[in-house]
C-alpha positions in Angstrom: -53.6 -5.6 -46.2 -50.1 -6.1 -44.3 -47.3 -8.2 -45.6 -48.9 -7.6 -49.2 -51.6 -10.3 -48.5 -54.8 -10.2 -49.5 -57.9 -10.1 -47.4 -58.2 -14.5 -47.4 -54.5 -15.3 -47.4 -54.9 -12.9 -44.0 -58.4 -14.4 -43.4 -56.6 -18.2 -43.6 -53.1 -17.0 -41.5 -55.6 -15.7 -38.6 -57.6 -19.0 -38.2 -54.6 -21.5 -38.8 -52.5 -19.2 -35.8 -55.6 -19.5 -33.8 -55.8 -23.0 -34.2 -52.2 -23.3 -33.2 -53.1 -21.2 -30.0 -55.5 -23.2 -28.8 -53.8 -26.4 -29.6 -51.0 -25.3 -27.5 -53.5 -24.0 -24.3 -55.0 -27.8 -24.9 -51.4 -29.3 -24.3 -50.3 -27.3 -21.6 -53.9 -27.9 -19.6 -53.5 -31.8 -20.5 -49.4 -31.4 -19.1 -51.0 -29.6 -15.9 -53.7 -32.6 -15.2 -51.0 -35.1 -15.9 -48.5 -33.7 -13.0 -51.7 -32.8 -10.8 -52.9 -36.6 -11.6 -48.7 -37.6 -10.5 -48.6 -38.8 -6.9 -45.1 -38.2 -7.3 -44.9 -35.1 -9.0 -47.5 -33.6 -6.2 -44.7 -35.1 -3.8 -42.5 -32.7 -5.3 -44.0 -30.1 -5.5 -45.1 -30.3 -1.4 -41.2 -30.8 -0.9 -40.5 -27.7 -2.7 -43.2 -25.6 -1.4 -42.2 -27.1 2.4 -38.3 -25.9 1.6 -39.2 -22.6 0.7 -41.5 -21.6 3.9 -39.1 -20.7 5.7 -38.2 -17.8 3.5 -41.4 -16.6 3.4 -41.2 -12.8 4.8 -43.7 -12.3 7.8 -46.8 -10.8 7.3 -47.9 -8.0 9.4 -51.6 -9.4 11.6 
């Protein structure tokens, strides 16, 4: 096995970093509902999206 561990310890490691994944995919999806769910922070985000338009290049019709 690598690092010198044995098939469990790796067995354990794998499903205690997976854990950790998803724990961190749940928080970031709960920190995007929160802003989305924001009437300010939707505010600005328009006012940021609005301030860059004008630098957006032309697109060829």
């Amino acid at each position: 096995m690598r690092e010198g561990r044995n098939e469990s310890e790796a067995v354990r490691i794998a499903l205690v970093e997976a854990a950790d994944r998803r724990r961190q995919r749940a928080a970031l999806a709960q920190e995007a509902r929160r802003a989305a769910a924001d009437p300010a922070d939707r505010a600005e985000m328009q006012a940021i999206m609005a301030a860059f338009e004008p630098l957006e290049p032309e697109w060829p019709e």
